[in-house]
N, C-alpha and C positions, 0 to 999 in steps of 0.2 A: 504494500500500500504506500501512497505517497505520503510524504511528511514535509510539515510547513518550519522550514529553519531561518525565518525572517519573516518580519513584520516591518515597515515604513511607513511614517507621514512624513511628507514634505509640502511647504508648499510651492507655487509655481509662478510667483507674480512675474509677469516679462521683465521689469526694474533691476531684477536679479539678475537680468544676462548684462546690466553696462553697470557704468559707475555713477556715485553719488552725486556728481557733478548735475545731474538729469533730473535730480527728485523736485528743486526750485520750476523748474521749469513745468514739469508733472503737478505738482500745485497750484500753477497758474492757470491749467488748462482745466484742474480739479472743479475751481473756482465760477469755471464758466460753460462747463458742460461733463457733468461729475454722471456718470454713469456706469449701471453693473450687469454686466449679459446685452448690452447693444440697449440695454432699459432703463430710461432718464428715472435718476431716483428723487430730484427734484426738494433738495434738503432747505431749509431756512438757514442758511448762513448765518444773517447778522446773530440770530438765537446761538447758532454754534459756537460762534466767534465768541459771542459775549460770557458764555459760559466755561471756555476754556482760555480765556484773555491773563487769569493771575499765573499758567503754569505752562502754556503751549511755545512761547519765546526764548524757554531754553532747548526744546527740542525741534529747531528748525535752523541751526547755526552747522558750518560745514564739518566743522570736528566732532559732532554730533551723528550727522549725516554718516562722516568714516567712519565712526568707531561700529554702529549698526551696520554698516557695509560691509566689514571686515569681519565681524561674529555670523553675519549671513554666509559668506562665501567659506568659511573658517568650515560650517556646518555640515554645508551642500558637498563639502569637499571630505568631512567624513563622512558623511551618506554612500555616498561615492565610493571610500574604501572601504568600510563595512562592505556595502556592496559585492565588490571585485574579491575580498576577502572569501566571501561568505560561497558564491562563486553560483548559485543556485541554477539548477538545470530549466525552469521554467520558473516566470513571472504571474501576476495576477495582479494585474495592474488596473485601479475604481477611480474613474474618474467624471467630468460632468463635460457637457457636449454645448457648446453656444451654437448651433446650427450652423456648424463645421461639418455634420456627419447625418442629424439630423435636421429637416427644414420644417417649419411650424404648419407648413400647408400640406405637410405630406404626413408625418408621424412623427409624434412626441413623446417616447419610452418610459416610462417611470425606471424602471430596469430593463436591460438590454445585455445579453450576453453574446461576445463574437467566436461564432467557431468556426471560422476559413482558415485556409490556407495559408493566406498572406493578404496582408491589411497596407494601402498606400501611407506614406509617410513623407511630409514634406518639412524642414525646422523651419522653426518660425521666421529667421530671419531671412528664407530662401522664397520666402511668398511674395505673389504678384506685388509690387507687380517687375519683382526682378522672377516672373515664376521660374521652374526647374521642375523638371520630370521629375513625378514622385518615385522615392526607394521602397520597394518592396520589404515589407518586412515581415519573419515568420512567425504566423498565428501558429498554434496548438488547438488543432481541428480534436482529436481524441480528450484534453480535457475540458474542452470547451461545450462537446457536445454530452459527456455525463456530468459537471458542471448543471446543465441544462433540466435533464432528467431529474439530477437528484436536489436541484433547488425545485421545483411542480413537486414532488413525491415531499418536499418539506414544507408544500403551501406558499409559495412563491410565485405567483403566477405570471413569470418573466415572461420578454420576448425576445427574438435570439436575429442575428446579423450573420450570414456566410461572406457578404461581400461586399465593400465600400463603394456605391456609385461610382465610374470616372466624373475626373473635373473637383472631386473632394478628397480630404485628408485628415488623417484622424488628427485631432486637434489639440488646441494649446496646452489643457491636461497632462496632456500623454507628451506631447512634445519633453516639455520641462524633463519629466523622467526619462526620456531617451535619453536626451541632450547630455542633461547636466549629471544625472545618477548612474546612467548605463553608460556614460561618454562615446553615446555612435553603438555600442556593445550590445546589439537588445536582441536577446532568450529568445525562443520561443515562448510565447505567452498568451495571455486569454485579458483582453481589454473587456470589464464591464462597466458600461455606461452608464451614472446613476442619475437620474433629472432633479439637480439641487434648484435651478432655478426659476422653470418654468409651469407656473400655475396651472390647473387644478391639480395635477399628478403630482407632486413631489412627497415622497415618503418621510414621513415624521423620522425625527431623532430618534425613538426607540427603534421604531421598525430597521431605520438604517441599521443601526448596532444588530440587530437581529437576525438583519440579513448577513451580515459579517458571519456570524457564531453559524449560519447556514451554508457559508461558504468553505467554512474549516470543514464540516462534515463531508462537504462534497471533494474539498480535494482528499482527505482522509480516507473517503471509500474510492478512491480511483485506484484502479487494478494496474500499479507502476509503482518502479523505487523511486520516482521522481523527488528532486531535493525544490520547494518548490518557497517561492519568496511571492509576499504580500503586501501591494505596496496601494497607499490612499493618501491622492496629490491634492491637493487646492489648502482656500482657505489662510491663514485665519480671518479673525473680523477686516473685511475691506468692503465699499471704501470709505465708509466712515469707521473708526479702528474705537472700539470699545475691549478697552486690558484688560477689565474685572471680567467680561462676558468671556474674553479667553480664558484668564486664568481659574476662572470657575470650569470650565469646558477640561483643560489641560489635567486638573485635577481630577474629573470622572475618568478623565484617562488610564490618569497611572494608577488609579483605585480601583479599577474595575468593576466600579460602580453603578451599572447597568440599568438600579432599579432612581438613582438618582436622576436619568432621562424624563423620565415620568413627569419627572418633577418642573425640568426647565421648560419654559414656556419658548415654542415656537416662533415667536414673532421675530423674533431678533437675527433670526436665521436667515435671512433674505439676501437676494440680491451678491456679492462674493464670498460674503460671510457663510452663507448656503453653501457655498463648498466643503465644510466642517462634517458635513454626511459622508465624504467619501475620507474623511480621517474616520468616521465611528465604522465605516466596515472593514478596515482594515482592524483595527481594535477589535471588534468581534469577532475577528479569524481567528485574534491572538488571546481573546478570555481564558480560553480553556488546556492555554499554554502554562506552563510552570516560569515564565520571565516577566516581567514588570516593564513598563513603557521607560526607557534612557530620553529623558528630553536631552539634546543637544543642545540645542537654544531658541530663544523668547523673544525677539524685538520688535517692539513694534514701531515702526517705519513710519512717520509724523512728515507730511511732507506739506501742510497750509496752517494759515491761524484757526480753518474751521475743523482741523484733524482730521483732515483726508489721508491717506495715505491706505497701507496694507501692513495687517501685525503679521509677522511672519514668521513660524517654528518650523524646527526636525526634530525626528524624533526617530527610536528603533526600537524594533522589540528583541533579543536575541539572548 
């Protein structure tokens, strides 16, 4: 049977591929057209502004800027060798889709499982409109499609993908962990899609976590010694960055506190912060492991007076 020897959050804000130099710049555009999923979130600034005015002016200065730049990339960079260390024969990569893969007019997943052959892959910075033929990269048709089975047989009622449109590429999500975790390096693997940010369908915070703990089962009953790694990209609070909503989130984390979900109220989950569901399935792959969530680190990324920006963690389970 296969077994799960890694667990990941990371997450995946683009800011993270250049330098601090860009986040001034990124707050100015925050300022006047702030939006999450291509969806105007449409904030009251001056309220913002006013209420974060006694403490936001020390965290928007360049030395400020470095030193969160430098514990980011510090991070990403042991993710990376964890990673490579760790060496895992397949991935199980949960991520969320902005109609990169999905389009609103045609179908909107709550859950989506892919079990092709091979999934298009373009990096971010290689998009139209300098486009480049997409790189073929190898799905895991075999776990992808008991994956399938044995989430319906756990009440799951997914939908499943053999093959990405031409003219499409799996997206920014999944990019970041090519990119910058696999370095170009990417397994055979099974992408699932989880819909953090588009209304009516998007699965609560428990159910997320539950889908996780339904995921361990299913790689766990796959008929293979596969060494197989669990990884859950987006997230945290962006793009208005609330610390107490992470650090409350961070800590169901590493408590494996399951029944505490119940508790947190949904609302705050919206828009990139919604990306936080595909960290809670990776954490329910790893509940019912014997290892404890390694945060690596916590910054959150302050890039206007009205606290735009993106908090940004990694984390492992090993």
């Amino acid at each position: 049977m296969a077994q799960i020897v890694l667990g990941m959050g990371t997450s995946h804000a683009p800011f993270l591929n250049g330098g601090p130099e860009r986040w001034a710049e990124g707050g100015k555009r925050d300022m006047t057209d702030l939006k999450g999923g291509g969806m105007p979130m449409n904030p009251d600034y001056p309220k913002l502004i006013k209420e974060r005015e006694s403490w936001i002016g020390k965290e928007l200065t360049p030395e400020v800027w470095q030193r969160r730049h430098e514990a980011c990339q510090s991070a990403i960079a042991t993710l990376s060798n964890v990673f490579e260390e760790t060496a895992p024969d397949v991935a199980v990569v949960i991520g969320d889709d902005t109609h990169e893969v999905f389009l609103p007019e045609e179908h909107i997943p709550a859950v989506d499982v892919f079990w092709g052959a091979t999934l298009p892959w373009v990096p971010w910075g290689q998009r139209a409109p300098q486009a480049v033929p997409p790189r073929p990269l190898p799905g895991q048709p075999s776990l992808g499609e008991h994956m399938i089975r044995s989430l319906i047989a756990d009440e799951f009622d997914v939908s499943h993908t053999r093959e990405v449109p031409e003219g499409r590429s799996v997206g920014h999500a999944f990019d970041f962990v090519y990119s910058r975790i696999m370095g170009g390096k990417v397994p055979t693997h099974v992408p699932i899609w989880l819909n953090t940010y588009y209304f009516p369908n998007v699965p609560t915070l428990s159910r997320s976590y539950a889908l996780g703990r339904a995921v361990r089962r299913g790689i766990e009953s796959w008929d293979n010694n596969a060494r197989v790694a669990v990884i859950g990209t987006g997230g945290l609070s962006h793009m208005i960055i609330d610390e107490a909503l992470d650090r409350e989130f961070l800590a169901v984390l590493q408590e494996k506190d399951e029944e505490a979900l119940t508790r947190m109220p949904e609302e705050p989950f919206v828009f990139g912060t919604s990306e936080d569901r595909n960290w809670l399935v990776a954490a329910g792959a790893m509940h019912d492991s014997d290892v404890s969530m390694n945060l690596v680190c916590y910054e959150p990324c302050y890039r206007s007076p009205a606290g735009t920006g993106c908090a940004c963690a990694f984390a492992y389970w090993k």
